[in-house]
C-alpha angles and dihedrals in degrees: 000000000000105000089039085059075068107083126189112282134090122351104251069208122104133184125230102224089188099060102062120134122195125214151170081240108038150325118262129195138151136245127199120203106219112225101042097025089219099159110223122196117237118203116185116179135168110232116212103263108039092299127129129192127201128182135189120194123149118266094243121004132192084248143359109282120217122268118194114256137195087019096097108054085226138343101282130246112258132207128222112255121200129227106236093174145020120166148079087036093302123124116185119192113194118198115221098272097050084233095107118043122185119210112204109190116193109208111064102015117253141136126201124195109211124181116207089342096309112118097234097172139002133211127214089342085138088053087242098137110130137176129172101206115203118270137184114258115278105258090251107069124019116199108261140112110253078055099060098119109086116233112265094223100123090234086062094044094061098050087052087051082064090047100234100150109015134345139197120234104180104301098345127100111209098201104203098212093184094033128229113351111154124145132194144163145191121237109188106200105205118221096009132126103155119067130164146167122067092129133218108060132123086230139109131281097262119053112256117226107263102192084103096060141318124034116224107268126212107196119124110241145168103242113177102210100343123207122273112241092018132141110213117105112252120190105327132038126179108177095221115133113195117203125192139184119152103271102042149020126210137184138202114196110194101197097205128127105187120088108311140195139186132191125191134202130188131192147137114263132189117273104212121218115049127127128217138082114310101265094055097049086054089054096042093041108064105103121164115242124177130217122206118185108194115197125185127184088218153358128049139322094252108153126166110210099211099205098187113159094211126030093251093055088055088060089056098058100040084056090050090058100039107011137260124271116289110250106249131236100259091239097060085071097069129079123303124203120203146159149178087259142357098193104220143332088288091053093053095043086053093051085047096056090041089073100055097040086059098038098244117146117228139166105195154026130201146221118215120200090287092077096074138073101271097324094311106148124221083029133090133246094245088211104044095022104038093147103014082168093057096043076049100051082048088058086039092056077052105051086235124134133223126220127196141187125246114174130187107239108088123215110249102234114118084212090075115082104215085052090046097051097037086053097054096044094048095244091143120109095245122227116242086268097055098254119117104278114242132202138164114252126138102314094049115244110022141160124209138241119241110233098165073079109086087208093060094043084054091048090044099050079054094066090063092064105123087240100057101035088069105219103007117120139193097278091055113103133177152252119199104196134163083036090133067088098259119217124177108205094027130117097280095351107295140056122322109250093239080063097115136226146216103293101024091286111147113240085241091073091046111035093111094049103052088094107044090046079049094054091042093060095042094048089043079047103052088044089056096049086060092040097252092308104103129072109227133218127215131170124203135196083198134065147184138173099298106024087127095083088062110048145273138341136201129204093249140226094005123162132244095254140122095245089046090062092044089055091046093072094052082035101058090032089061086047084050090052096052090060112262112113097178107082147101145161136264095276103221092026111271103240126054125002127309115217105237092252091052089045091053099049091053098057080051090061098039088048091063098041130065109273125043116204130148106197132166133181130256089254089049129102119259101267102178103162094259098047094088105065134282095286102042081048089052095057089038085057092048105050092050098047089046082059087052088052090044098052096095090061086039101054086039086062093048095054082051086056097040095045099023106027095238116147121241101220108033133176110243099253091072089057091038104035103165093050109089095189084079099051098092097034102134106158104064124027139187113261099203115335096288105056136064122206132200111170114200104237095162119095112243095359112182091184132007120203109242121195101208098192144216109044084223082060130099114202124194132191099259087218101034099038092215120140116250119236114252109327111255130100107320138188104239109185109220139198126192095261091086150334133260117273127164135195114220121231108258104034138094117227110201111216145185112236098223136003123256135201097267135349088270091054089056101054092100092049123130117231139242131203129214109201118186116190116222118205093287088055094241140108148179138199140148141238114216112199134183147137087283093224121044135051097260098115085060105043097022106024093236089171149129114196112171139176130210125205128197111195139133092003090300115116108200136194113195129149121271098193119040099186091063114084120176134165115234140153092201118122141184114257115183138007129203126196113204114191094029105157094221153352108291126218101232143333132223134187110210113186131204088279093062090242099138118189134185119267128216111226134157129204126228090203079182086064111008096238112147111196127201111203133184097025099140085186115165112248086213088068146095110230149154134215118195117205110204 
């Protein structure tokens, strides 16, 4: 309500010109805000990689203000920038190349951020710069708690009314301690319409205008079937705004982690400069120009300026400042089967069984809040869980997985040892008064553990060691929900932001980032358990810049309903962007009942994205796979075991995301990035380079319009191997048994060849490649192989990482990586080359050793797909095979 009293015109902000400092770190200079003469330090520094960082703090506050921690994987490596002029009120910053160039002009305050003479981004050109420096209480009221009850002197009333000091929200008091302390700043992106990223909303892939109503929020919040096209944050928030035009991709990272909003504002603004009558210089002027206003209720003013050029440069440089993706267990990109919950052992050994009985591969099964002894988490249920080890060592047999829940809060019972313990050692998030903050969640009464205190993420990793969690093995994993945090009777369901930190920090500077802190102890704690040989997986509601190091995320409480599984797509490529390439939906829609053809087409679409979770709540029909008829079992079937065929490609894409930072599901635009008809598709994406998904999310569709895009590009139908007519949008008529995918020309798709029962099942067998020529008639893809499980590809280079090129008529297999070495027997089977012009004569494999042999094919002349059948060439090899 404060910042948005400050309307667009000139900065009250000026820079002093005199008091720049020049380093091999940074450049520092002060600004003076001319009313209150508050002085503000300015810290501008180049980051190794296009990136530029600029931070604002008073110059001497009251007290130290909270600067986000954990978040960057270390303090980056900055380059020396060199003063290229200092005078008439100008000050010009050149990077080291010469190619990016930073104006500083002194009254009023602004910077702008130009590459090779072209104005990319502007700062505080709106005059929106606001900070809200620390004050003393005013002499009326001192904070403390006999003096609550705010004065009733109307002066003092309206300040209340902007809540300064304290504010009301329904029953609930907020006592500011500190006082006001909010920041905020304008970025005005030149020649850009088209911005994305801020997740989690339950919003469309491009950023709607704002200037009509509700900012986007980014608070973390517990939203129970939230609303479809809304604005307000649910569970997870990273402040990373993605803007895009043809030629370039830029990116702005507000690294704040109190409650954040951003409003955005689009328009055509005059280009100066151009000659010709009137008429003509309007046409030729409008040029598109976006405005994000970024406002923070604490901390500091610290934003990274990602300069790209290209989207995936800007992943890059979001992953140098907070990390890439984890690389997953394999098995955590099966299928996972949840609910809200399996009643006992001899439920989960029933669905078990249910799988194999009806011949549906999975990987895991999972454990909601009823497993365990009156909501008490790392603990059974005596009754329904009376030998969790041994139900574990039955899955086990199996080479199947278990997951189950740990939440924070933590039931109040001093019984209870966690509680116990937690409570003795002050572990406990303190009320503004000093006493252990409690709030209501699943258990009743509960208090909940800090985690923003590295002492208490090292005492709680601890908890996951096999001796201490009493029955939990080494195939048991973990979820960490309701880690907004929720809280049932608080002001909107979670803690009220005077609760207070370690340190002293207030829960309002820290609230975004409770989860990831939370994620960040259990996985530490899952690779400790192992000594540091197993790869964990965690899965988080909540999510924060970052969250990426640490697992996998899913959308949250959605509904079984047609327009939730349409948002889903926007909703996980903004996630993706973000990032985070680990993440999915509920498949089936988690609360209320899916009809079976929704249902089906969902496992169509989940099959096809990162993570792979059915999930229902308590109140929800049972919706195992084979519960809705033979047919509907059979597509079902279908569509899982095409995602176990499918895992080589996947996990190669994960290793690209966990070494390159290259999502695994991506909107179009990021693979086309000059075609503009691509730049709002929100309803099919690319999974890698090489595959395009359009998921069906209308009831009873006969035909879906697919934009197949790039008019260099070939496109063929990923199960029918036909080539598509001229790329462009075209009408694909559609039945339930899939779902549309397409190969694009130029690329090779590993395969399984067949789908086995689980990940594990599948470790023996042999390969398939799915080569699809482009218009040169070549292609190229790669093969990523590893243990699947420990961290050996990384300390001791247990690897395989291959490449295959298709060029000339030569199909060739070589190694991409020479540092990864791994045993395997595994081969590659078959080979089918979609796109080839004719019927060869006849086709040979020769390997490293010169022996050649003959090779049996066959050739489909209706579709031109040459298949190569009985190879049993080893995929640790280097081999050729010469079409003739």
């Amino acid at each position: 309500r404060r910042q948005k009293l400050l309307h667009p015109g000139k900065s009250s902000y000026r820079a002093l010109l005199d008091s720049v400092t020049l380093s091999d770190e940074n450049v520092k200079f002060q600004i003076i805000h001319e009313e209150n003469k508050v002085l503000l330090q300015v810290e501008i520094c180049e980051i190794e990689g296009n990136i530029f960082r600029l931070k604002i703090d008073e110059a001497s506050p009251l007290r130290a203000r909270y600067k986000v921690r954990d978040v960057l994987i270390k303090e980056p490596a900055t380059q020396r920038l060199f003063i290229s002029q200092n005078e008439a009120g100008i000050l010009v910053l050149s990077s080291v190349n010469e190619d990016y160039k930073l104006q500083v002009t002194a009254n009023p305050f602004q910077v702008e951020l130009q590459s090779k003479g072209e104005t990319v981004l502007s700062m505080n050109s709106n005059g929106l710069l606001y900070f809200e420096h620390l004050q003393p209480p005013p002499s009326y009221r001192k904070p403390t708690a006999e003096n609550e009850e705010a004065a009733s002197d109307s002066s003092k009333e309206k300040q209340e009314d902007l809540g300064l000091w304290q504010e009301k929200f329904g029953s609930f008091l907020d006592i500011k301690a500190h006082g006001p302390s909010s920041v905020g700043m304008d970025f005005s992106l030149h020649g850009y319409d088209h911005v994305y990223g801020i997740p989690q909303h339950t919003e469309g892939l491009l950023l709607k205008n704002t200037s009509d109503g509700d900012a986007y929020r980014l608070y973390n919040l517990d939203i129970f079937g939230h609303k479809i096209h809304d604005k307000i944050g649910i569970y997870g928030s990273v402040p990373l705004l993605l803007a895009h035009k043809p030629n370039r991709t830029t990116g702005i990272f507000w690294l704040n982690s109190s409650e954040t909003l951003v409003d955005i504002s689009t328009k055509a603004v005059a280009e100066h400069g151009l000659s010709g009558s009137a008429a003509e210089t309007a046409k030729q002027r409008a040029v598109p120009l976006t405005d994000v206003r970024w406002m923070s209720e604490s901390g500091i003013i610290d934003v990274f300026l990602l300069m790209g050029p290209t989207a995936f440069d800007i992943f890059k440089q979001f992953a140098q400042l907070t990390g890439t993706q984890a690389l997953p267990p394999l098995f955590s990109l099966g299928y996972h089967q949840c609910r809200w919950n399996y009643e006992d052992e001899q439920d989960v050994k029933a669905v078990d069984a249910g799988f194999d009985e009806h011949d549906i591969p999975y990987d895991v099964i999972w454990l909601d809040i009823e497993h365990t002894d009156g909501k008490r988490y790392f603990t059974w249920d005596k009754k329904k869980f009376q030998n969790p080890r041994k139900m574990q060592e039955h899955l086990r047999k199996k080479k199947r997985k278990l997951v189950i829940i740990v939440d924070p809060h933590i039931k109040v019972d001093p019984m209870y040892t966690l509680y116990s313990q937690a409570k003795d050692k002050g572990y406990f998030v303190k009320d503004r008064n000093g006493k252990d903050f409690e709030g209501i969640c699943w258990p009743g009464s509960s208090c909940y553990l800090d985690f923003t205190n590295p002492e208490v993420r090292k005492w709680y990793a601890d908890q996951f060691a096999f001796k201490t969690y009493k029955g939990s093995t080494n195939i048991l994993f973990v979820w960490n929900d309701m880690n907004e945090p929720s809280v049932f009777k608080g002001a909107e369901l979670t803690m009220q932001k005077d609760a207070v930190h370690y340190n002293n920090w207030e829960h309002r500077e820290v609230h975004n980032l409770y989860g990831f802190y939370q994620q960040m102890a259990t996985a530490e704690g899952l690779i400790k358990r192992s000594s540091g040989k197993e790869r964990p997986f965690v899965l988080t509601r909540s999510f924060f810049a970052g969250s990426q190091k640490y697992g996998a995320v899913w959308t949250g409480d959605n509904t079984a309903d047609w327009s939730y599984l349409k948002i889903s797509i926007p909703m996980l490529l903004t996630i993706s962007m973000a990032g985070i390439s680990f993440c999915g939906a509920d498949v089936g829609g988690f609360i209320g009942d899916p009809e079976a053809e929704l249902l089906v087409r969902w496992y169509q679409a989940g099959a096809y994205q990162p993570f792979f979770r059915g999930h229902s709540n308590m109140e929800s029909k049972r919706r195992e796979p084979w519960l809705f008829g033979e047919k509907n079992t059979q597509i079902i079937r279908e569509a899982i075991r095409e995602r176990y065929v499918l895992l080589p490609y996947l996990y190669t894409l994960f290793y690209r995301a966990h070494t390159a930072a290259e999502p695994v599901m991506r909107p179009l635009w990021v693979e086309f990035p000059g075609s503009i008809e691509t730049f709002g598709v929100e309803n099919e994406y690319m999974l890698g380079n090489a595959l395009l998904v359009h998921p069906v999310t209308e009831k009873e569709a006969k035909a879906v319009s697919v934009l197949l895009p790039g008019s260099q590009e070939i496109w063929y139908d990923f199960r029918k191997f036909k080539r598509m007519e001229d790329p462009g949008t075209l009408k694909i008529p559609v039945t339930l048994e899939n779902i549309p995918v397409f190969q694009r020309g130029g690329t090779v798709i590993p395969l399984k060849t067949t789908a086995g029962k689980s990940t594990e099942w599948m470790i023996d067998t042999s390969y398939e490649l799915h080569v699809a020529l482009d218009t040169e008639a070549c292609a190229i893809g790669e093969l990523y192989i590893d243990d699947g499980h420990s961290f050996q590809y990384l300390h001791k280079k247990q690897f395989l990482y291959w490449k295959y090129t298709f060029h000339k008529n030569f199909l060739s297999s070589s190694c991409r990586d020479e540092s990864g070495q791994y045993q395997t027997t595994c081969v590659v089977e078959r080979v089918i080359v979609l796109g080839f012009g004719r019927q060869p004569t006849f086709v040979t494999a020769c390997s490293k050793d010169g022996k050649e042999k003959e090779v049996v094919f066959t050739y489909d002349t209706k579709t031109s797909a040459l298949t190569l059948e009985n190879l049993a060439l080893s995929v640790a090899a280097d081999w050729k095979i010469c079409i003739n």
